[in-house]
N, C-alpha and C positions, 0 to 999 in steps of 0.2 A: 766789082761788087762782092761783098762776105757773105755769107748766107748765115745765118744764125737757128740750131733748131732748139728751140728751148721745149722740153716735156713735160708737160704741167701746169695748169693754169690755176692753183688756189690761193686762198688767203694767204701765204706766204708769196708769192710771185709776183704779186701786184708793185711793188717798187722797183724791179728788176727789168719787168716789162716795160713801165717808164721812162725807165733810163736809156733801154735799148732803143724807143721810138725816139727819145729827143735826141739823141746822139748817132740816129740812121742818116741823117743828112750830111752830116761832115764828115762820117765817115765810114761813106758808101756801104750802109748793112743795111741786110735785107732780114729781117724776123720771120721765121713760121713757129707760131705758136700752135701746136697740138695737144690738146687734151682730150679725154672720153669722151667728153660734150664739149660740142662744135660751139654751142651758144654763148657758152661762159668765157671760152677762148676768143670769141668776135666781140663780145661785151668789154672785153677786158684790151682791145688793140681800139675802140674809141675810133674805128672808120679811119685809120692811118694807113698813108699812101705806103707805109712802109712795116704793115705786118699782114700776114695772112693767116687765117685761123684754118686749123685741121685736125681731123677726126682719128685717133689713134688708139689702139689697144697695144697695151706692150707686151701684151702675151703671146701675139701674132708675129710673130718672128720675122715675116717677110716681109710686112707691111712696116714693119719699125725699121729694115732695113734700108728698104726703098727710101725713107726719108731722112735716114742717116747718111744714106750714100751723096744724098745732094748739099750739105752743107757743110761747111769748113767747121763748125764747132758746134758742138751739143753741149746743153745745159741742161742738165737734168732736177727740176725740183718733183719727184716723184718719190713717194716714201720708201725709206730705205732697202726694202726685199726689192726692190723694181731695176735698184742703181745696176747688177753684175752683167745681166744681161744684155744693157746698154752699152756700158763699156767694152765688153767683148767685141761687140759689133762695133765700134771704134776703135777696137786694135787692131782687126779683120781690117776696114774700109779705110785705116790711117788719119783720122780724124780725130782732134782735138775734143776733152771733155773736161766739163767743172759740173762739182754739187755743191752742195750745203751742207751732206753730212757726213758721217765718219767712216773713215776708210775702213772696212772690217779687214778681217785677216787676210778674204779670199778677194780682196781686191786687191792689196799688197801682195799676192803670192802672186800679179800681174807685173809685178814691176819692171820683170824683165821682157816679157813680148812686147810691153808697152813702148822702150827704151828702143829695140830694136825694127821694132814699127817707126820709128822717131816720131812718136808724140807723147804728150804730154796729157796726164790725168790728174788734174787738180781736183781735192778733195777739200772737204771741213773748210769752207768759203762762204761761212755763215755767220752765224752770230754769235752759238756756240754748240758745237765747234764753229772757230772762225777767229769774227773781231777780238775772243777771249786770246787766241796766238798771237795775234799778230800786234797786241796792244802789251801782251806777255814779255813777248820775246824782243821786242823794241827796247822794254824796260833793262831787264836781262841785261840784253848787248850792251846799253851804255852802261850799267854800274858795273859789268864784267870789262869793258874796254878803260872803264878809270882805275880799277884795282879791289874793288870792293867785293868781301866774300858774303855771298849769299848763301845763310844760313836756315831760311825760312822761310817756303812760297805757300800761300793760299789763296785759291781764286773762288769767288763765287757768283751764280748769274742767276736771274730768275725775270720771267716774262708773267708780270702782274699787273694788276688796273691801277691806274692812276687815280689817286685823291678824290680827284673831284667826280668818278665814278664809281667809287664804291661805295655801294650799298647794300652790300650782305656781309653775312657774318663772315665767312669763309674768305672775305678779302680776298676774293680770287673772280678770274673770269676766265673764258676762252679766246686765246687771241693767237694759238698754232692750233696744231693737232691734238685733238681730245684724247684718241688712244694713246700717246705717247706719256699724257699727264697721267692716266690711269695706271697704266706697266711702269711706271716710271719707278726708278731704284727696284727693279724684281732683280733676285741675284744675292749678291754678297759685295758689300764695297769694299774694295782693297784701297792701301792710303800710306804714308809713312809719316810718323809722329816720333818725336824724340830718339830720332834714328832706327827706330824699329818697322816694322811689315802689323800694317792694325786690318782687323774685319771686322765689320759689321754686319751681322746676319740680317734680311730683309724684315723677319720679323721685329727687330730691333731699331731697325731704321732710323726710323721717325720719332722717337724715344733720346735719341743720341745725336740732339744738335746744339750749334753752338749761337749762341746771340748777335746778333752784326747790329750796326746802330748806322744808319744812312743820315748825315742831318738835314735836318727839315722832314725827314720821313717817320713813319710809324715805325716802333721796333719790328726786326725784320729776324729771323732766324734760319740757317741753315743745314741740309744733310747731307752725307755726303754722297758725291755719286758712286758709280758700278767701280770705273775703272780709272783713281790718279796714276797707276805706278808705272802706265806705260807712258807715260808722257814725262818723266824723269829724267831720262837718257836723252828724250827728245829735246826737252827743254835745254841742256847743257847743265843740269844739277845735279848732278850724281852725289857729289859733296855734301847737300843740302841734308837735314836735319830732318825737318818737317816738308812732306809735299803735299795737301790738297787740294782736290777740284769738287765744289758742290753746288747746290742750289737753293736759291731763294726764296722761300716764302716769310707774308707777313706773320709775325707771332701769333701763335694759335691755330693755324695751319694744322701744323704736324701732329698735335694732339688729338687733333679732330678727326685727321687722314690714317692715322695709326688705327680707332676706333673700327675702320673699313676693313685695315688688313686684318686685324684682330679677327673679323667677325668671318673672314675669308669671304668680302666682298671685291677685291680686287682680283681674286683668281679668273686666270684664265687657261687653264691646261684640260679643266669639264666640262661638258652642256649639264643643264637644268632641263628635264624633258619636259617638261609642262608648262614651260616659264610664258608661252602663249599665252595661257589663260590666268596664270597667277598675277595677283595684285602685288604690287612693293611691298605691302605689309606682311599679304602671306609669304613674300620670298623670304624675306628678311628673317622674319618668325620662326621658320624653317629651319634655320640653321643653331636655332635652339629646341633641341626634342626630348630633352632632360628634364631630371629636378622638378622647381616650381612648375614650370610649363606644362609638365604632365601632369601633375596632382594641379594645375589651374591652368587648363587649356584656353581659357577667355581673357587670359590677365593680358592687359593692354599692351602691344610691343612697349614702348615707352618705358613701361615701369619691367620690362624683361632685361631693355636696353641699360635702365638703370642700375639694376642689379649687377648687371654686369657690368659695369665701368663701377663699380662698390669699391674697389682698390683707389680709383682715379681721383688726385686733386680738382681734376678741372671737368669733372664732371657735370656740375649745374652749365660750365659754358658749351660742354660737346655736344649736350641731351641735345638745345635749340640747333646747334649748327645741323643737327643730322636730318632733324623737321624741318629743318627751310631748304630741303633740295628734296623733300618730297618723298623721304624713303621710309615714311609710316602711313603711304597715302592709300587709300581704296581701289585706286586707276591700275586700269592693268595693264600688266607689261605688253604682251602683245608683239612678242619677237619669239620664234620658232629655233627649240633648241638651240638658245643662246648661252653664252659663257658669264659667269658671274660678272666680269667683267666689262663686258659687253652690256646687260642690264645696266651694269651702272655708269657707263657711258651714257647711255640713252639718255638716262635721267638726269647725269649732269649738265648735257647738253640743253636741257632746255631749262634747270636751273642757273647753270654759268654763261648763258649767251649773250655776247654783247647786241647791246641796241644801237640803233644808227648815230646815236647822240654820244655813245660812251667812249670814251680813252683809254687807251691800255700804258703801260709803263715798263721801258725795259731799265733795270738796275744792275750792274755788271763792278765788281771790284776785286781787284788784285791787291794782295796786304805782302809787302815783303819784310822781312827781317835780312840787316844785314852789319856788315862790322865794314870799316871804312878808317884809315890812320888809327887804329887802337881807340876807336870808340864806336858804339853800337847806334845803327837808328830805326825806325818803321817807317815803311813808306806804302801808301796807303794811293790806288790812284783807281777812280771811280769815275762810273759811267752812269746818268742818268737821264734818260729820252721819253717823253712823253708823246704817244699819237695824235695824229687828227680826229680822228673820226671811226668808225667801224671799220670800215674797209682802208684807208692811208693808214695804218697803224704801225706802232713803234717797233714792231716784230715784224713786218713787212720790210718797215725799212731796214734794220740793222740785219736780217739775212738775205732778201733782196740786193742792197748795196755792197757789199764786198763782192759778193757773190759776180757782179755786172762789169765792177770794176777789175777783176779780175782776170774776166771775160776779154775786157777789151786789150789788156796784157796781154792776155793769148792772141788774141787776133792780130794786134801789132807786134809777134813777135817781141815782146819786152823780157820773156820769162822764159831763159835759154835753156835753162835743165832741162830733161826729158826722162818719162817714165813716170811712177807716182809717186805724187809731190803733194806736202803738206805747208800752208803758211809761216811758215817758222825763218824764211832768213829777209833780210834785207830788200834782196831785187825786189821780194815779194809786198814785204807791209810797210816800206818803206811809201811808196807811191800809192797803196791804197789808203793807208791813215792818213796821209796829206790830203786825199780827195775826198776821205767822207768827211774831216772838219767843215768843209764847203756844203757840207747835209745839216751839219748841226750835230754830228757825232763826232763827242772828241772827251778827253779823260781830264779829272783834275785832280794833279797833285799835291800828297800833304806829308812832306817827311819832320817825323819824331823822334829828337835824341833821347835813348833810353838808358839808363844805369847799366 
């Protein structure tokens, strides 16, 4: 029998967890699912003979040991501050581990206790990072194994609602982590374009994206992320021209979400000491204490907001998007020394949540440029998954699923390297993109001869 401890039970675990109970009987695994609440972890194993729910704080060093020490592999879906200290305790106890997200530096500066431990810590077994590698690097290998010089990789992915659930302006909804969507691009994106090193300052962002056209989809637009240039080398392009990696939103998005940064609504480095009693209006209001405002202390946020987007084309379309999530409302915040941030987390949370009826949509596409016998083509290979339901959704499953199947690599010994490892070769995506085809996630290709 395997023991399996996976740490985590939320909205992304849910397809993972699945996989682990229908595939405990052939082969002999045992599940302890733990998370801070015992109930959402019992809720979520569905009365299977083959998982047990348990109560865990990862802060508690002994007690995460104790349940590390008893299973051959840990899966950690716990947000990313929580992964280092788990892994340590995996290199300590000789235990096999996967996540879902990105290796940071001080987990690579693991590589070698890991190696000499002889195990293996599989990372970025997600969706993205994740299925973007491992659908990446497939492509890669074969136009690199025929002869063909790649000259131009861009990837991009974004976890949005599907068609037939969208009903707001914002074409967005929640279907991972809300703080993740908020901090999201804070920093400077680095990239390479036209064989050069490009940045993008965060206040820029969202300002500097480029158009994507899905078909049968709404126009979609992209920014780019923190960090393409470390994944250059990894990828085997060093050669390449252009390398980016970004994200997806529907068009209008970013004009709307720049509007936040602008106004320094996404900060989160201060508290707001008052923000308990302040209303959204007066928060917001706040942040204009100049000019009109003080020679007209009553002028309506709205027309404060408008003035201030006075430069903007899209102006008439922002004003609405920014009143349907509530942030000129009277209702008070009611969070004690919270970070700008954090306010407007709250607030999106209960404007961007899905309902039990809705669908989410993952869109995932890799655009290559390449030269091939003395003539040029694009190759274009695209991902599009739609959810079931609130809770089955297509961001469950497409980081859930590699993530399980990966797992069970480890478990069968299938995956001989040791140390930290990322999706990038063969053994690796070779047997996991065969097995999620069998989910309904699979890519379709469209290559374009170019002048």
């Amino acid at each position: 029998m395997k023991h399996i401890l996976m740490i985590g039970a939320g909205k992304s675990a849910t397809a993972a967890i699945s996989y682990f109970l229908s595939h405990a009987k052939t082969n002999k695994w045992q599940l302890t699912l733990a998370d801070y609440d015992t109930k959402v972890a019992a809720l979520k194993l569905q009365n299977s003979p083959y998982g047990i729910a348990k109560s865990i704080d990862v802060t508690n060093a002994a007690s995460r040991r104790k349940l590390i020490a008893k299973a051959d592999l840990v899966v950690s879906m716990m947000p990313p501050a929580f992964h280092l200290p788990i892994i340590k305790d995996c290199i300590a106890l000789k235990k096999d581990f996967i996540n879902a997200s990105y290796a940071t530096p001080e987990i690579k500066a693991l590589a070698a206790e890991a190696k000499k431990a002889g195990i293996r810590i599989l990372c970025e077994m997600g969706l993205d990072p994740g299925i973007d590698h491992l659908s990446a690097m497939k492509t890669i290998h074969e136009l690199q194994t025929k002869g063909a010089k790649i000259t131009a990789f861009r990837s991009y992915c974004g976890g949005l609602v599907a068609p037939i659930s969208d009903n707001n302006p914002w074409h967005y909804k929640f279907s991972w982590n809300p703080r993740n969507v908020i901090l999201a691009g804070q920093g400077t994106a680095q990239y390479r374009e036209g064989g050069l090193t490009r940045y993008i300052p965060y206040n820029r962002l969202f300002t500097q994206t480029a158009p994507i056209q899905i078909e049968g989809y709404a126009p979609m637009e992209a920014y780019a992320n923190r960090d393409s240039l470390s994944y250059i080398a990894l990828y085997g392009l060093t050669d390449a021209a252009t390398f980016l990696r970004g994200t997806l939103r529907v068009e209008g998005f970013c004009k709307a979400w720049d509007a936040l940064v602008q106004i320094g609504l996404t900060d989160d480095s201060y508290t707001i000491s008052n923000s308990a009693t302040l209303t959204y209006k007066e928060w917001v209001k706040s942040y204009f204490n100049s000019g009109a405002v003080q020679a007209n202390p009553h002028m309506p946020i709205i027309n404060v907001i408008a003035g201030y987007l006075a430069g903007s084309k899209k102006k008439h379309e922002i004003i609405p998007m920014l009143e349907s999530i509530g942030l000129f409302s009277d209702e008070v915040i009611g969070l004690n020394n919270a970070t700008p941030a954090q306010i407007l987390q709250q607030l999106l949370e209960k404007a961007w949540q899905m309902q039990a009826h809705d669908k989410d949509m993952i869109v995932m596409q890799h655009q290559f440029e390449y030269s091939y016998r003395k003539k040029n083509y694009r190759l274009n290979s695209t991902l599009v998954l739609e959810g079931e339901d609130q809770v089955h959704t297509a961001m469950a499953k497409t980081v859930g699923l590699p993530l399980a199947i990966g797992a069970r690599l480890l478990l069968q010994r299938k995956i001989k390297e040791k140390g930290v490892l990322l999706p990038l070769t063969s053994e690796i995506y070779t047997p996991v993109l065969s097995e999620l085809e069998k989910y309904g996630i699979h890519f379709k290709e469209k290559i374009t001869p170019q002048a």
